[in-house]
C-alpha positions as CSV (number, residue, x, y, z in Angstrom):
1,X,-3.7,11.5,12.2
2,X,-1.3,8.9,13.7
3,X,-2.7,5.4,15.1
4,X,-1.1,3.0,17.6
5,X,-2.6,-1.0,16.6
6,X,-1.8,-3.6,19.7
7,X,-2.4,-7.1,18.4
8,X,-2.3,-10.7,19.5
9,X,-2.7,-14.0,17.3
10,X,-3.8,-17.3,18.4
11,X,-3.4,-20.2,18.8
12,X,-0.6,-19.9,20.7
13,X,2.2,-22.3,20.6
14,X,4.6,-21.7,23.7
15,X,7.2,-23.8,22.1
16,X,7.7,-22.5,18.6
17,X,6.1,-19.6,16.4
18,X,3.3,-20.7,14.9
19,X,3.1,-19.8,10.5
20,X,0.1,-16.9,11.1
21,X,2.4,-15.5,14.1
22,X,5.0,-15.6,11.8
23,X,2.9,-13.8,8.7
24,X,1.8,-11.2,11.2
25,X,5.7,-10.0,12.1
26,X,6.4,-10.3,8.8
27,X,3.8,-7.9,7.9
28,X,3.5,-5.1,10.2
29,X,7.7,-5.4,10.1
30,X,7.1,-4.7,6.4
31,X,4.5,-1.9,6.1
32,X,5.6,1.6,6.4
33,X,5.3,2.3,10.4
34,X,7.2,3.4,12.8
35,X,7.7,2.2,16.8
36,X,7.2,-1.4,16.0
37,X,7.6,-3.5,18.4
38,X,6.9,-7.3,18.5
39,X,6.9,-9.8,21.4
40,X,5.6,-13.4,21.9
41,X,2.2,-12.2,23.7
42,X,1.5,-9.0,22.3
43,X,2.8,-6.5,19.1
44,X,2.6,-2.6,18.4
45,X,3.1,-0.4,15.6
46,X,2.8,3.5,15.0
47,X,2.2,5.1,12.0
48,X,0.4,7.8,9.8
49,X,-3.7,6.4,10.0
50,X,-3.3,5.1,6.0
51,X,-0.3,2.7,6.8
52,X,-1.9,1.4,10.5
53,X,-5.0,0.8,8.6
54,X,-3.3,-1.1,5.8
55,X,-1.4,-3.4,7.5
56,X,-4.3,-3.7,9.8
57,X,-6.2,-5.3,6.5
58,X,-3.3,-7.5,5.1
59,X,-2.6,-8.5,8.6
60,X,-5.8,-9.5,9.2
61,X,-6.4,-11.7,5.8
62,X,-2.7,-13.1,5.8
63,X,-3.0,-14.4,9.4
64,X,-6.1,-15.9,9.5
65,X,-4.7,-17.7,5.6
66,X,-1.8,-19.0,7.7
67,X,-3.8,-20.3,10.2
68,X,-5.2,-17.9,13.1
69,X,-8.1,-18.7,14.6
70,X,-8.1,-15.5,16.5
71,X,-7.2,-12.6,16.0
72,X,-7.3,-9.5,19.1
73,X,-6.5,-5.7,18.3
74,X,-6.8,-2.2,19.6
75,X,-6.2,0.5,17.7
76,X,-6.6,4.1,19.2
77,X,-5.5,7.4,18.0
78,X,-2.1,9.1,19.5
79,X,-2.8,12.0,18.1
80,X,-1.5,14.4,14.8
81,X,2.1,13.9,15.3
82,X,2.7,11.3,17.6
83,X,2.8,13.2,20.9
């Protein structure tokens, strides 16, 4: 199974990348996904449903370390093999 996660981190600093913001790129830009792509409101990766759900899980404890108060994310299912 393949899983799309969409996730924000907050608080936001419009001015420069806050340390959890930069923990979160740094992780999912690390784990073993595909389609990644990370913006200054929003960030998505692809992957097999072991990987997604692993960086899900260091994301999660890494960001809110760094700092995050908040953390927002979807993840659905895009199916077997990505189509």
């Amino acid at each position: 199974m393949r899983l799309r996660v969409e996730f924000t981190t907050e608080p936001f600093d419009l001015d420069e990348a806050p340390a959890h913001a930069l923990v979160a790129r740094e992780v999912i830009e690390s784990a073993a996904l595909d389609a990644v792509d990370v913006g200054p409101f929003g960030n998505t990766a692809e992957g097999a449903a072991d990987a997604v759900l692993g960086a899900v899980d260091t994301l999660l404890r890494r960001s809110l370390e760094a700092g995050a108060t908040r953390i927002s994310l979807q993840v659905n299912v895009v199916g077997e093999d990505g189509r």
